[in-house]
C-alpha positions in Angstrom: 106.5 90.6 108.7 105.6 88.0 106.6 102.1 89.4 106.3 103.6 91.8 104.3 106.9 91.2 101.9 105.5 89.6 99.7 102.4 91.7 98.9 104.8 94.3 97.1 102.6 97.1 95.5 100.4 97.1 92.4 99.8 101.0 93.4 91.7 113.0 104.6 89.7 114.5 107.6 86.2 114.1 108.4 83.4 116.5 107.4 82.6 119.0 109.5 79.6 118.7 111.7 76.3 120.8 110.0 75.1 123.5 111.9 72.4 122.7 114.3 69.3 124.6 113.8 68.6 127.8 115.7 66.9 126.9 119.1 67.6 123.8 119.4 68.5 122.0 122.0 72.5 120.6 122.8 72.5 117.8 124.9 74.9 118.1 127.7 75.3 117.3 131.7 72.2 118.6 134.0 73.5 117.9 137.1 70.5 116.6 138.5 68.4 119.4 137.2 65.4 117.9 134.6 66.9 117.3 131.5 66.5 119.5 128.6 65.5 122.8 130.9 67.4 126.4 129.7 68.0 129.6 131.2 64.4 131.6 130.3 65.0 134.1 127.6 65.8 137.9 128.8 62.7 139.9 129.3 61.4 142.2 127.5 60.1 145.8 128.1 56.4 144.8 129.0 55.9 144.0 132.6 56.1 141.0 134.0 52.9 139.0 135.0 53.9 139.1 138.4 54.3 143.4 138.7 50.4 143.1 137.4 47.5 143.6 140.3 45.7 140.4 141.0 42.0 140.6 140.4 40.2 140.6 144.0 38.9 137.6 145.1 41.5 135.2 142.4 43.1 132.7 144.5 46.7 132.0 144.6 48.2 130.0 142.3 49.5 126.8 143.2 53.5 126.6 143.8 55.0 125.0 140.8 55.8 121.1 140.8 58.3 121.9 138.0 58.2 120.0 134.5 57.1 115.7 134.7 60.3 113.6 134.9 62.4 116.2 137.3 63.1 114.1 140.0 67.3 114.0 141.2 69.2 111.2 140.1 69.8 109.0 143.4 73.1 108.3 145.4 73.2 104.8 143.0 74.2 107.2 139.5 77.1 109.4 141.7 78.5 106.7 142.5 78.9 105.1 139.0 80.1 108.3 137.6 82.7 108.4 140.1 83.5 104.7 139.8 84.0 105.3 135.8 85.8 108.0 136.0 88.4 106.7 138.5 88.9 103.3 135.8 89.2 105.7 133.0 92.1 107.6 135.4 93.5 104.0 136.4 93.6 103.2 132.9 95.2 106.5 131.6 97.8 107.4 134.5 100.1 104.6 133.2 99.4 105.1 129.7 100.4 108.7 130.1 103.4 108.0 132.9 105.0 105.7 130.3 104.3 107.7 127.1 106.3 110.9 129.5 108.7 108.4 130.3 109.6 107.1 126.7 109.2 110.6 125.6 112.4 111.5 127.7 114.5 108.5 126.6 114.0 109.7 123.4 116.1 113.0 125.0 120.3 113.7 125.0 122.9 113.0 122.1 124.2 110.4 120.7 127.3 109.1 121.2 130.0 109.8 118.8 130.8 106.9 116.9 127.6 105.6 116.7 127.1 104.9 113.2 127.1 101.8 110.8 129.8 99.0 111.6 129.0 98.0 107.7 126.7 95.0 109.2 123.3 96.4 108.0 120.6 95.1 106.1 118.0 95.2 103.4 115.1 93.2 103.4 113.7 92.7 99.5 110.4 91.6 98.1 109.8 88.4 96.2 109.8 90.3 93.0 113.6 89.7 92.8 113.9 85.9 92.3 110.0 85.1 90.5 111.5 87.0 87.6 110.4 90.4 87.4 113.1 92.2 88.1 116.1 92.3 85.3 119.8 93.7 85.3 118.9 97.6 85.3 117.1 97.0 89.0 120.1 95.4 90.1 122.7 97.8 88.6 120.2 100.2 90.8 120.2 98.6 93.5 123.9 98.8 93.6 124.2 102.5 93.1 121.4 102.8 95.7 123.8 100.5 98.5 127.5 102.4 97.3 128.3 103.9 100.6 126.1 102.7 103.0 126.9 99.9 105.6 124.5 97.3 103.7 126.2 93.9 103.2 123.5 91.3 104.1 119.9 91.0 101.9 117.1 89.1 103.0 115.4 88.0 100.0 112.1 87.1 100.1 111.9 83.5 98.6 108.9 81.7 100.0 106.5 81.7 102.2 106.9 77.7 103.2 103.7 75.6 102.9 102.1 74.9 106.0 103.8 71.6 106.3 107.1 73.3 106.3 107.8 72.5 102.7 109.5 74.9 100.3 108.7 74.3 96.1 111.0 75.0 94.2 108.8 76.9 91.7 109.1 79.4 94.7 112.5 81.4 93.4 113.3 80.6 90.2 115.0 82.9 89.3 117.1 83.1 92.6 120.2 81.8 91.0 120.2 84.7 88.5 120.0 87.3 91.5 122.6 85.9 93.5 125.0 86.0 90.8 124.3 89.1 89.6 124.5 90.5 93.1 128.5 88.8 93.3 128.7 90.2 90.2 127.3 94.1 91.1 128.0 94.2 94.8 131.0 92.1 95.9 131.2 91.0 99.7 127.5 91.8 99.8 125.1 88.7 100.8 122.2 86.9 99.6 120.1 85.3 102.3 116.8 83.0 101.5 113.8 84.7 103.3 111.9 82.3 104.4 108.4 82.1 106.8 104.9 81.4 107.4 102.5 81.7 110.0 102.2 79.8 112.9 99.9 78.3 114.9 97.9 77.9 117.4 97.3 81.6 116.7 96.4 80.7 113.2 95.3 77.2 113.7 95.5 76.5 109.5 99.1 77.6 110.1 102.8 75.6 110.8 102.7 73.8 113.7 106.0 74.3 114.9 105.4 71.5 117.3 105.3 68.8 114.8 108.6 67.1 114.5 107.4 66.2 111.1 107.1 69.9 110.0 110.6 71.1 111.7 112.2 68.2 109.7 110.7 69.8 106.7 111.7 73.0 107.3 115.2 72.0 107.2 115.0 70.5 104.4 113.8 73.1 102.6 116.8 75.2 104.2 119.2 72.5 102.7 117.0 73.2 99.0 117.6 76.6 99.1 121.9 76.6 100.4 121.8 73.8 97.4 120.7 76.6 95.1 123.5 79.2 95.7 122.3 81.4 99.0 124.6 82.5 101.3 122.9 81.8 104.0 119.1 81.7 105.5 116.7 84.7 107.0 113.6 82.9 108.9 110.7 84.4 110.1 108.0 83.0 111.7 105.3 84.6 113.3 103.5 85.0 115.5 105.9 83.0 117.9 105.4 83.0 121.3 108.4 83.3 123.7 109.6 80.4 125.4 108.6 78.0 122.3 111.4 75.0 123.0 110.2 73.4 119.7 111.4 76.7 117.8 114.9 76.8 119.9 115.0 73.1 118.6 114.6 74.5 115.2 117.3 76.9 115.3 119.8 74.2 117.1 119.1 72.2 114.0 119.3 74.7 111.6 122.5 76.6 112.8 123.6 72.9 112.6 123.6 72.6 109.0 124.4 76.5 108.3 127.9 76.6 110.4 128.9 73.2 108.3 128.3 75.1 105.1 130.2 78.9 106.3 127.2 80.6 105.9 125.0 82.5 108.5 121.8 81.5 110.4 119.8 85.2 110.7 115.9 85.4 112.4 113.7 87.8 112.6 112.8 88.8 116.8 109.7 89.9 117.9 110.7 93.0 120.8 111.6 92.4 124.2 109.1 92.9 127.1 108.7 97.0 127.8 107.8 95.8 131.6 109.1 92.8 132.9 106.5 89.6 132.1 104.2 91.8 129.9 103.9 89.5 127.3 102.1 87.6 129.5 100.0 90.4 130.3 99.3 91.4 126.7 98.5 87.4 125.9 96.0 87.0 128.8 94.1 90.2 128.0 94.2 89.4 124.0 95.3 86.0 122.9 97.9 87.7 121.5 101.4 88.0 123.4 103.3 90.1 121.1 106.5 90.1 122.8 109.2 87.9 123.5 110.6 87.9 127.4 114.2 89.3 127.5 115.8 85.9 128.8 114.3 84.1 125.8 115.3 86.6 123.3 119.0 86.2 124.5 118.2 82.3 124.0 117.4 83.0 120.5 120.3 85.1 119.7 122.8 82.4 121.3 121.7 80.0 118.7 121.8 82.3 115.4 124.2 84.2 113.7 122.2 87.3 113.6 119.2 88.5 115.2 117.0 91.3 113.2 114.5 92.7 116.1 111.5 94.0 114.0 111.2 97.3 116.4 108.3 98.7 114.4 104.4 97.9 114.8 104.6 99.5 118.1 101.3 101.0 118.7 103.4 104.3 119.7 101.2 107.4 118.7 104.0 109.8 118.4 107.6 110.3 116.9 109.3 110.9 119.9 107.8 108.0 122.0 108.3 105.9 118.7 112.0 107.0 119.1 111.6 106.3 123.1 110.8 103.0 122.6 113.4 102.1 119.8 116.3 103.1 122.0 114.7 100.9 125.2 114.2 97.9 122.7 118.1 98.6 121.5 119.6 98.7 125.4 117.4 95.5 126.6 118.2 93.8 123.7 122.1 94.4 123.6 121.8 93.5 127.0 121.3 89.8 126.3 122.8 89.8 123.0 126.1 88.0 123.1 129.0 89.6 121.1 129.3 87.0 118.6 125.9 87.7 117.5 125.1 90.3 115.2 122.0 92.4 116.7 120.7 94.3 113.6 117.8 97.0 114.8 114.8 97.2 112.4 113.5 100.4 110.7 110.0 100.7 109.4 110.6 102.1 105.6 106.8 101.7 104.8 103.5 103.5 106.0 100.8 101.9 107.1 97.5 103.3 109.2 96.2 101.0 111.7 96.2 99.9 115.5 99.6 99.2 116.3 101.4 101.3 113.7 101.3 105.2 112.7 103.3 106.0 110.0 103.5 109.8 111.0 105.0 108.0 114.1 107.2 105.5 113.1 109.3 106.9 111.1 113.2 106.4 109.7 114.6 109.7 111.6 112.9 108.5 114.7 113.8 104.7 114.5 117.2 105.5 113.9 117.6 108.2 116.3 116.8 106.1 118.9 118.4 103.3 117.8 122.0 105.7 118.6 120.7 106.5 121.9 120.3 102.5 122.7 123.4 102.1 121.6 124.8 104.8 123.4 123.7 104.1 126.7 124.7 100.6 126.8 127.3 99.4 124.5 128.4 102.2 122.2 131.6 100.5 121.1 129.4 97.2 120.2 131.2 96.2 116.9 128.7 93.3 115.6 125.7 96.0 115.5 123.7 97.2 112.8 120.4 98.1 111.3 118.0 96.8 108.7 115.4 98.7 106.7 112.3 97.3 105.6 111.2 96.9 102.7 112.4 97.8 99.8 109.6 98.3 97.4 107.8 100.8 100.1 111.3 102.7 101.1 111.4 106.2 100.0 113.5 108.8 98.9 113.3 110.3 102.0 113.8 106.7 103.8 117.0 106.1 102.1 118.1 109.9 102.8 117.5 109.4 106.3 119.1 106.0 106.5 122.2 107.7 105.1 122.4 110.7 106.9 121.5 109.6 110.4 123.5 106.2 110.6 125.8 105.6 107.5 127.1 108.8 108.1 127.2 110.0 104.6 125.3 112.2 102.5 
C-alpha cells in the first residue's frame, strides 16, 4: 500500500472497427487450401464456356495447376498448431477450474452473528497530520465513524527514509490530530503509519537486512510514541515471506510497544492460494507476492494486530473477488492466534490495471466474503475485524456498504 496513501487526490470503449471495403478480402484459416482463394461468384444467365462447342481441330486445354504458391502446408505446421493449442488449454484449464472453484466459495449464507466485534479500522492519508486538514474534517470524520465498529486509525505519517529514519518535519501536525480525535471520538485510536519500500526488489529501497537500518527504524518508532500515538501501523513492502530480519524487526518493535500499553499492528501481504505458490509466482516473475501460511502465522504471533491487505488480487470478477476474500479469511484465521487481532482489508478505491479491477473488487464483494471466511471457520472469533482503505478514495457507496453489510446498521 504504501505506493499509494500518500498520493491522496488532486482530482470508455474503443472505436468501432471501419467497414471494410466491398470485395475485399478477410483474412481467415485456409485449411491448407492457397491462401486468399473464394467461392467463384454465382453464374449468370449466359452459358457457361464449357456448354459452348469446341472449334474442330482446338486441342484440349491443359488441366489446371491451380494459382502459384498452393502447395499444403506439411505435417511440421499441424503439429505446431496442435502443440499451441494444447499449451493454451494447459494454461487455461487451471485458470478456469480455480476461477469455478472460487466462484462457488463465494456461494451459501453467512453466519448469523457475523458482523463487527467493534475492532475495525480506517486507514487515513497523510493529509491529516501535514496540516491540511482542520477541526470541521475531524468533527466529520466523527459523524462519519458514530455507529460503526471503527476504533483503530492508521495514520499515514511517513514514508521512512531509506535508511530507516523518520524526520520529524514528517507529521507535524500529528499532535493536533491525536488530540482532537480523544477529544471527538473517545476510545478511538491513533496509530503512526509508517513504511517504505524494500529491497532487493527495489534495490534504492530499505534494506531490511542491515542491522543499521532496523535499529533506525525503531528509533523512529520510539519518535513517533514520544509524540502522543497510540500505538504503531508498519508497512513494508514488498516483503518476501520467510524474511528472519523482518521477524527480528517485529520482536524488537513489539518489545518497546508492550512496555508503553500500546499496540504493534502490520500490514500482511495474503496467504498462499495453493500451497508454495509464492514460490511459483517469484520464480516465474521476480515477484513473490504472497506470504506462505506458516510465516504469516509467524508474523501475527509477534504483533498485536495483523491487517491482511486482501485486495490487488488480479481477480476479474465480483464473485471470484468475493471467492478469494473468504479463502484468504479461513487460511488466515487458521494460523492467527486468538490474542491477535486479524483485521481483513477492503479495497475502498478504484484503480484499472493488472492485478486490480475495480468493477471487481469491490466493498459488497470484499465484505461478503469476508462473512463467509469467517463463517466457515471461526464464526464466534471475537478479536476479528475489518479495515477500509483509504479514506480520501472511499465513497458514499463504500461507506454505505461497509455499514450495511458488516456494522450491521443503516
Amino acid at each position: 500500500m504504501e505506493r499509494a496513501e500518500s498520493r491522496e487526490p488532486s482530482a470508455g470503449g474503443e472505436e468501432g472497427r471501419p467497414p471494410e471495403p466491398a470485395g475485399a478480402s478477410v483474412p481467415g484459416d485456409t485449411d491448407g487450401d492457397a491462401p486468399g482463394t473464394r467461392d467463384a461468384p454465382e453464374a449468370s444467365d449466359a452459358p457457361a464456356p464449357s456448354d459452348a462447342p469446341a472449334p474442330s481441330g482446338t486441342p484440349d486445354p491443359p488441366e489446371a495447376t491451380g494459382p502459384p504458391g498452393g502447395k499444403r502446408r506439411g505435417p511440421w505446421a499441424r503439429r505446431l498448431r496442435r502443440t499451441a493449442l494444447a499449451l493454451a488449454l494447459l494454461l487455461l484449464v487451471p485458470l478456469l477450474a480455480a476461477g469455478t472453484a472460487l466462484r462457488i466459495n463465494y456461494t451459501g449464507d453467512p453466519a448469523d452473528g457475523t458482523y463487527t466485534r467493534g475492532r475495525d479500522a480506517l486507514w487515513l492519508g497523510h493529509a491529516w497530520v501535514d496540516g491540511r486538514k482542520k477541526d470541521a474534517d475531524v468533527e466529520a470524520l466523527a459523524r462519519r465513524l458514530e455507529g460503526t465498529g471503527i476504533r483503530d486509525l492508521y495514520v499515514h505519517s511517513g514514508p521512512l527514509e531509506h535508511d530507516g529514519t523518520l524526520p520529524k518535519p514528517a507529521y507535524p501536525r500529528a499532535r493536533w490530530l491525536i488530540d482532537s480525535v480523544h477529544r471527538e471520538l473517545p476510545g478511538v485510536r491513533v496509530q503512526a503509519f509508517l513504511g517504505d519500500i524494500l529491497a532487493p526488489e527495489h534495490p534504492e529501497g530499505l534494506h531490511l537486512g542491515r542491522a543499521a537500518s532496523r535499529a533506525a527504524i525503531l528509533r523512529s518508532a520510539r519518535e513517533v510514541l514520544d509524540t502522543g500515538y497510540d500505538g504503531i501501523h508498519l508497512d513494508l513492502e514488498p516483503l518476501h515471506s520467510g524474511d528472519g530480519d523482518y521477524l527480528e524487526l517485529l520482536d524488537a518493535l513489539h518489545e518497546e510497544t508492550g512496555a508503553r500499553g500500546v499496540p504493534l499492528s502490520v500490514a500482511a501481504h495474503q496467504i498462499d492460494p495453493l500451497p508454495g505458490f509464492h514460490s511459483f509466482w517469484g520464480a516465474l516473475t521476480g515477484h513473490p507476492k504472497w506470504w506462505s501460511q506458516e510465516f504469516f502465522g509467524q508474523v501475527a504471533r509477534r504483533v498485536d494486530q495483523i491487517a491482511m491487505m486482501s485486495y490487488d488480487t488480479m481477480q476479474p470478477l465480483e464473485g471470484t473477488y468475493g471467492g478469494y476474500v473468504a479463502q484468504q479469511t479461513a487460511l488466515a484465521l487458521e494460523v492467527t492466534p486468538p490474542s491477535t487481532d486479524l483485521l481483513m482489508g477492503l479495497p475502498a478505491y478504484r484503480e484499472n490495471r493488472f492485478g486490480h479491477w475495480a468493477h471487481a473488487e469491490t466493498v459488497p464483494a470484499a465484505v461478503r466474503g469476508v462473512r463467509l471466511g469467517l463463517s466457515r471457520e471461526d464464526a464466534d472469533r471475537a478479536r476479528f475485524g475489518v479495515a477500509l482503505y483509504i479514506d480520501f478514495t472511499a465513497t458514499e457507496a463504500d461507506w454505505r456498504a461497509y455499514r450495511e453489510g458488516w456494522a450491521d446498521g443503516p
